[in-house]
Every structure is written in C-alpha cells, then in structure tokens.
C-alpha positions in Angstrom: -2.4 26.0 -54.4 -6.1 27.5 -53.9 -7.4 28.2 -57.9 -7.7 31.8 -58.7 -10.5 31.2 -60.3 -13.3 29.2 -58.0 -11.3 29.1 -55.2 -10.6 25.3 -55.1 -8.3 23.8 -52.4 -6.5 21.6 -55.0 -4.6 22.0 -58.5 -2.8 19.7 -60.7 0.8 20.3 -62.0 0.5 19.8 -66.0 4.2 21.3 -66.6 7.2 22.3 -64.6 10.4 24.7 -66.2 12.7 26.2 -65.1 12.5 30.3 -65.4 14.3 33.5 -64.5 18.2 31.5 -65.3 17.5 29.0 -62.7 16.0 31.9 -59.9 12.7 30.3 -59.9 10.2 27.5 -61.6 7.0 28.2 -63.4 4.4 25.9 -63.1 1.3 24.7 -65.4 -1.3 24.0 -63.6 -5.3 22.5 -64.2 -7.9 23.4 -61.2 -10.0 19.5 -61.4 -12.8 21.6 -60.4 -13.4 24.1 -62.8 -10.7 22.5 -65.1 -9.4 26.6 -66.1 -5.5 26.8 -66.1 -3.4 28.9 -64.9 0.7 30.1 -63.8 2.2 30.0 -61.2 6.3 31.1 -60.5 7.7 29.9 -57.5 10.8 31.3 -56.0 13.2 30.3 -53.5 12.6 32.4 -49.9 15.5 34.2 -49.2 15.6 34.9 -45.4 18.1 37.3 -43.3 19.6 36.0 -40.0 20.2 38.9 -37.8 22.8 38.6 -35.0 20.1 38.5 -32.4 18.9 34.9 -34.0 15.7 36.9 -35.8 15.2 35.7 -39.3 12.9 37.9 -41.8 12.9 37.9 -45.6 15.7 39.7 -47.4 14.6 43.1 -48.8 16.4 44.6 -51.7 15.0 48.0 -50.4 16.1 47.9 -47.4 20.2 46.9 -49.2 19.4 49.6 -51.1 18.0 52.1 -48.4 21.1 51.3 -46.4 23.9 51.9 -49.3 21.6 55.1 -50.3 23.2 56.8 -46.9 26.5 55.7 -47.6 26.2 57.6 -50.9 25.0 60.7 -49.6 26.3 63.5 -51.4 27.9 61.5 -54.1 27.4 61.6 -58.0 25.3 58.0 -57.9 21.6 57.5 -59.4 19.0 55.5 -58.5 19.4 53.5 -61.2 23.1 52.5 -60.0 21.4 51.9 -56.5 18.9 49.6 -57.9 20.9 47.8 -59.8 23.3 47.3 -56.9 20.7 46.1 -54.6 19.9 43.7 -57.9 23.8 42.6 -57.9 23.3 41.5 -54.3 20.2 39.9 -54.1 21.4 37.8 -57.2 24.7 37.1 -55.8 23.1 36.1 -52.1 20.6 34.0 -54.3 23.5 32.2 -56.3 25.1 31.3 -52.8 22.4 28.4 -52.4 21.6 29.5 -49.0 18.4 30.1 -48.0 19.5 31.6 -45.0 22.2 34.0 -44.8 23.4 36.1 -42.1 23.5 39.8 -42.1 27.4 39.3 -42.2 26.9 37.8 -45.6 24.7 40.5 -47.2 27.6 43.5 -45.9 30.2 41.3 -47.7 27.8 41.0 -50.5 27.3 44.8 -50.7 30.8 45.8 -50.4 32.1 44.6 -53.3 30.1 46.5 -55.9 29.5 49.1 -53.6 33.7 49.7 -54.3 33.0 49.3 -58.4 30.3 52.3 -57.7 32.2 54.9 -55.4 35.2 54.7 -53.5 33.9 57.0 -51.0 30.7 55.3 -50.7 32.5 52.1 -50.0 34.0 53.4 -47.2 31.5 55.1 -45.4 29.6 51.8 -45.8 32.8 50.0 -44.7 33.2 52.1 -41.5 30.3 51.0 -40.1 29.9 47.3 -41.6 33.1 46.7 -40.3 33.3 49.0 -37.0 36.3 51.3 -37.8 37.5 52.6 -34.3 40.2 55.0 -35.5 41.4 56.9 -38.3 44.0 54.0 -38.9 41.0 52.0 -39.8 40.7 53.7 -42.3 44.0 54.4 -43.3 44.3 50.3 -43.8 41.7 50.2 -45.8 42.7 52.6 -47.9 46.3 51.5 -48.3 44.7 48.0 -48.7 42.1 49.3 -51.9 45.2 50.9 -53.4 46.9 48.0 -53.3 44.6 46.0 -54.9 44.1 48.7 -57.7 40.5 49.2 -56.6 41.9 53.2 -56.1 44.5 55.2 -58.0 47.4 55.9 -56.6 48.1 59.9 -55.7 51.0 61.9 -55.6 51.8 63.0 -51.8 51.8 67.0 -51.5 54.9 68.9 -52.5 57.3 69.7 -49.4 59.3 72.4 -50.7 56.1 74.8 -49.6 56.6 77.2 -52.4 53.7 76.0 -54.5 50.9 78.7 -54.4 47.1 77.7 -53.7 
C-alpha cells in the first residue's frame, strides 16, 4: 500500500476492524516514512464467471441495466432498481464466493425481481431461463400462483352475456 501522501512503497498496519456488517475491513495504517496516517477499506473482489470461462468484476449497473429492460413500461423507480441491484450484490456477497457464475447472479435477481413486478419477473425469467413456448410460460405462471407469489383470478364468464 503506496502512502497517499509521499508516495512510499511501504505502510504499517496500526489497527484492523471490521466495517460495512462484515462486507469489508478498514485499516489504520502509519507510512514509516513520513510517519502521516491514513484509511484504508478493503473489500472482497467479487468476480462474474461467464459461460465462455471469462471472469470480470461483478457490476451492480450492469444487474441493474439488465432488470431495467425487463421493467420496461412498468410502474417501478429507480430507486426500486437500485435497491434491487443492492439486494443482489449483498446476497451474491453473503454467498462467500468470490466467484460466481452468471447462473448464480439470474437466480440472485429473480427472486426480488418477483417481490418488485410480476410482470417484470417474467420477462426477466423468459430469457434467463430460455422459455421456448407459451407453455413456458404458462408453468411458470401456474407455478408463482401456487406459491402465492401471484393472486389468484377468476377465469372469464362463459355464459357470453356479460357486456364489455
């Protein structure tokens, strides 16, 4: 750790804690050249394993970018968005991998991507998970009502004699 100061190739670690619930450490440290102090806050590298075997940090941006198109036309802020792509990175972080495939961050986003919109959730799902048919997403439709994620609705009248 260079000092910010004079530039020296070396520092000393006075103190060590924990910070940011466990997310990172902050660290006292002394330059023995200058002897000026300063803080650092180091943070466990959280890389993305693509299929193709490339590996490049995680960006909450890009999460975020990604669930943005799913929720196209629908009543969510950027606020929401934010703090989704906040939910994920904590919950890929509290995994204690330091590398996680891309399968790992779809499953992450699904989850409060369903909490956010329904709709969302499964335009996301369609393509995270490579619905071929309209059955797809009948499934997973049937499978979020099941699990109380979506209400229930009352199938159309067939007497025909309701007016529009």
């Amino acid at each position: 750790m260079h000092c910010p100061y004079c530039h020296h190739s070396d520092s000393k670690v006075l103190d060590s804690r924990v910070a940011e619930d466990g997310a990172s450490i902050r660290r006292r440290r002394q330059c023995p050249k200058c002897q000026r102090r300063f803080t650092t806050i180091e943070r466990m590298q959280l890389v993305v394993v693509k299929k193709s075997g490339v590996i490049e940090p995680f960006s909450r941006d890009k999460v975020i970018n990604g669930v943005r198109k799913a929720c196209t036309g629908r009543p969510v802020t950027e606020t929401q968005l934010a703090r989704l792509g906040q939910t994920v990175e904590d919950s890929l972080r509290a995994s204690g991998m330091a590398e996680v495939p891309t399968e790992e961050v779809g499953v992450a986003i699904l989850k409060p991507l369903g909490r956010l919109d329904a709709v969302a959730y499964l335009r996301f799902a369609s393509v995270y998970q490579h619905f071929q048919s309209v059955d797809d997403f009948e499934a997973e439709i049937a499978r979020l009502r099941s699990s109380g994620a979506l209400p229930t609705q009352e199938p159309a009248s067939a007497s025909g004699n309701e007016t529009p």
